[in-house]
C-alpha positions as CSV (number, residue, x, y, z in Angstrom):
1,X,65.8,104.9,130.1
2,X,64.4,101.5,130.5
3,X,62.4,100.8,133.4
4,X,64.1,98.4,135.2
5,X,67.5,99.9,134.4
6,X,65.8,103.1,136.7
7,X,64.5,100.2,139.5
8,X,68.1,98.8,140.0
9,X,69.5,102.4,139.4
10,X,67.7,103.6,142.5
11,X,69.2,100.7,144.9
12,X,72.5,101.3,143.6
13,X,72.3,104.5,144.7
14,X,70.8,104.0,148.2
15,X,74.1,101.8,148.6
16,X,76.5,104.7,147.2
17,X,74.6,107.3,149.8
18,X,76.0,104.9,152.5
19,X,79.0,104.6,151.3
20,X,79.6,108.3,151.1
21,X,78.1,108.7,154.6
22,X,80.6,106.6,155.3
23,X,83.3,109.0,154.4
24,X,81.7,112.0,155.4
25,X,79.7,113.1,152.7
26,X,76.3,113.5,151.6
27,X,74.6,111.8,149.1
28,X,71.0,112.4,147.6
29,X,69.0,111.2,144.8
30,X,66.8,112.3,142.3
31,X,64.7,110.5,139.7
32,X,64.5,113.1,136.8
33,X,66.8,116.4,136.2
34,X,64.5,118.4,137.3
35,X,64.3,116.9,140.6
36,X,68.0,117.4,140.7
37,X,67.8,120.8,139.4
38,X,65.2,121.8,142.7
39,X,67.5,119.7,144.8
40,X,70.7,121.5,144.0
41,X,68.9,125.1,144.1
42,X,67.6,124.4,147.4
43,X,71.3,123.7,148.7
44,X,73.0,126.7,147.1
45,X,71.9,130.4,149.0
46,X,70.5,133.1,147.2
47,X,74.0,135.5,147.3
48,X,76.0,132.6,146.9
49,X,79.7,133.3,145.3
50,X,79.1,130.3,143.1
51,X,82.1,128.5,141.0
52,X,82.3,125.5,138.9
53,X,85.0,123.5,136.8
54,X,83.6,122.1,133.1
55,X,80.6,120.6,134.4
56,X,78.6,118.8,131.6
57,X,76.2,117.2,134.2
58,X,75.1,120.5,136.0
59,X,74.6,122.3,132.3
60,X,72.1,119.1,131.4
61,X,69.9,119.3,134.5
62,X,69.7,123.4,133.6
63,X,72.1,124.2,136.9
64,X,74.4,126.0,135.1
65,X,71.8,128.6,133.2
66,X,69.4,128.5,136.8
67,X,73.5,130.1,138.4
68,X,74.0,132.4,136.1
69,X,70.1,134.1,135.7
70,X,69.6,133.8,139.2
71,X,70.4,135.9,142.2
72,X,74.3,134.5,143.2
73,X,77.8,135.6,142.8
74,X,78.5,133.5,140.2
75,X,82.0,133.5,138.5
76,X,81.8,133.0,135.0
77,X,85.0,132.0,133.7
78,X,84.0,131.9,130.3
79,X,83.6,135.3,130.3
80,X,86.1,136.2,132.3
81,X,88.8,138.6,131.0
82,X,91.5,137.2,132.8
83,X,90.4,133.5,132.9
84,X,93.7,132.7,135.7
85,X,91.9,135.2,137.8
86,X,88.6,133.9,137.8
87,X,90.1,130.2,138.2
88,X,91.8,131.5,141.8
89,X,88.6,133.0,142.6
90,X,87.0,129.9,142.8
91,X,89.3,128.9,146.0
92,X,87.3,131.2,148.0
93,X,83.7,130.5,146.8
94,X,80.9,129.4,148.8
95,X,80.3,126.7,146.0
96,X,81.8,125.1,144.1
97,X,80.1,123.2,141.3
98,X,81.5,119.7,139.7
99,X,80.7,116.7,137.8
100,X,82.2,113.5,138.5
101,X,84.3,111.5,136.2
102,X,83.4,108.2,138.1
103,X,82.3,107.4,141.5
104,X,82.5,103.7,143.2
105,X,79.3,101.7,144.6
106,X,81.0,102.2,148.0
107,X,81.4,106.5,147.9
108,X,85.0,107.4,146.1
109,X,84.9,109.9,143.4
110,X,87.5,109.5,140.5
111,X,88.5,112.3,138.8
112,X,90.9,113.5,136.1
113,X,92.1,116.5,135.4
114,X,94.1,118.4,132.4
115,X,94.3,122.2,133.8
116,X,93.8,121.0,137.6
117,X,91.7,124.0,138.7
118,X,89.0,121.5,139.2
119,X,90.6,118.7,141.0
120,X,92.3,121.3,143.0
121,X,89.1,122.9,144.1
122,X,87.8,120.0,144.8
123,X,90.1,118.9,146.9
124,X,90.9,122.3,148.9
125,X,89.5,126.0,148.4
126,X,85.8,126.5,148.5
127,X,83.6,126.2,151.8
128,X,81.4,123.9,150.0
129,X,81.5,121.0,146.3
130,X,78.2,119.9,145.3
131,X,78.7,117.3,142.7
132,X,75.7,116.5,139.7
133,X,76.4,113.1,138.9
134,X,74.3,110.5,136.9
135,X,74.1,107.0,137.8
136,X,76.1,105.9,134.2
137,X,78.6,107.0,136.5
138,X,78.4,104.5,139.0
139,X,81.1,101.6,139.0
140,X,81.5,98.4,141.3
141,X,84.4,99.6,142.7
142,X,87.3,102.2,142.9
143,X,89.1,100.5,140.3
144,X,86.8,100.5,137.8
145,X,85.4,103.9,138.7
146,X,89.4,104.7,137.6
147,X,89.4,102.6,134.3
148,X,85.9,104.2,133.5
149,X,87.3,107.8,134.2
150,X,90.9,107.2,131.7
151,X,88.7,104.6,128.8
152,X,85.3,106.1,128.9
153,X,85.7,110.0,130.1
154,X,88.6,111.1,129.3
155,X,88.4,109.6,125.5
156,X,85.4,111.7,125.0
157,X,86.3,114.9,126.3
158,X,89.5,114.8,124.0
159,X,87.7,114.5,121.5
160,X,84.8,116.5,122.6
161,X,87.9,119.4,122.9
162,X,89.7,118.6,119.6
163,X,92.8,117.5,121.2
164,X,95.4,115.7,119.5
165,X,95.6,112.4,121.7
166,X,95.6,109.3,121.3
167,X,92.9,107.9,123.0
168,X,91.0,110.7,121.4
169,X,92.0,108.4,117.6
170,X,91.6,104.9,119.4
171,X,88.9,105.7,122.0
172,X,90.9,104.1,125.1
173,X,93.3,105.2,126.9
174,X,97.0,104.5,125.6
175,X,99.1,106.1,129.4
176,X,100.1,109.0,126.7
177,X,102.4,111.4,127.7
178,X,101.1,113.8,124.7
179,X,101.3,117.7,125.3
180,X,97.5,117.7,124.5
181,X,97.1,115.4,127.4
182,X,94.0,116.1,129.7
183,X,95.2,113.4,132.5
184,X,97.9,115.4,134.3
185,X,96.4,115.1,137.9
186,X,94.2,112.6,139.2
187,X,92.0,112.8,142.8
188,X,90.7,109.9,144.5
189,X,88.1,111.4,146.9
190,X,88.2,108.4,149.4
191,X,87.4,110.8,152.7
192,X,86.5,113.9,153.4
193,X,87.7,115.0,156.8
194,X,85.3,118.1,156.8
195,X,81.8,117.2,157.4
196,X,79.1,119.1,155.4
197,X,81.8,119.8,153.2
198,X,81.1,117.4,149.9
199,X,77.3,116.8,148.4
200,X,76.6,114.5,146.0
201,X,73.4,114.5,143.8
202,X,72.7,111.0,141.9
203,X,70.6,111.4,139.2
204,X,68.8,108.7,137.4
205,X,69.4,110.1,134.2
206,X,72.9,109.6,132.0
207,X,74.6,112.6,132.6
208,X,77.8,113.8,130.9
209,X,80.8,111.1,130.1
């Protein structure tokens, strides 16, 4: 990444740390992944019961390999045999691990959802979300953090999942109401009303889509 890109990247996010102390959450940054990587390990207990939803961000910064080698209760729904059971699981875990579609200069997250057991668990369930997000993430406001999370995020993960919409043919979103749809549930996280509750790493690397 270009040098001055990483300059403006790192007052950007000293604004979007206010702005999510603002709403009762806390925001930190870190210049490479693997700063992020120490960060986020250094949050997370050994013991841990650690969940996540599809979290391209934490995989990139090697959070998702560090959870599953290391010592915490980590539910891998991957290989779970009964995936419905290991989704409800994550409710009642200490963690819970998440990218972020978009999130606004000011602190709001944007996120879609297809299944919702991300969204869901973001919203409600586990004692604790720690969000990896990279500052190509970062939007003026929360209306283009939402046009960046149905044009830019969504596109790619349809077509990143081989799904049969058709933003995933033009690229942008088209409001589809296809069965293959991945935006069934949308969460604006404007507030959260318990403190300690929501962590945010920035990361001045482009993470995920």
């Amino acid at each position: 990444m270009n040098e001055n890109i990483k300059k403006r990247n790192r007052l950007r996010a000293q604004k979007v740390i206010k702005g999510l102390a603002s709403r009762n959450m806390t925001g930190y940054f870190a210049e490479t992944k693997e700063e992020a990587l120490a960060l986020a390990l250094s949050l997370i207990p050994k013991g841990a019961k650690v969940a996540m939803g599809g979290a391209m961000s934490s995989a990139e910064i090697g959070l998702t390999d560090a959870l599953k080698g290391g010592e915490y209760n980590f539910i891998d729904r991957d290989k779970a045999a009964d995936k419905r059971a290991a989704m409800l699981a994550a409710y009642d875990a200490d963690f819970f691990i998440a990218g972020s579609n978009a999130i606004s200069e000011d602190g709001v997250l944007v996120n879609i959802d297809g299944n919702s057991n991300r969204v869901s668990a973001i919203a409600q369930g586990p004692k604790k979300v720690l969000f990896i997000v990279g500052m190509n993430k970062v939007c003026p406001d929360a209306d283009s953090a939402m046009k960046r999370a149905r044009n830019v995020a969504a596109p790619i993960n349809a077509q990143r999942f081989g799904l049969s919409t058709p933003c995933a043919s033009t690229g942008c979103c088209m409001d589809c109401k296809s069965p293959d749809t991945i935006c069934c549930q949308f969460l604006i996280t404007r507030y959260s009303r318990h403190k300690d509750r929501i962590h945010v790493i920035l990361v001045n690397e482009d993470l995920g889509f």
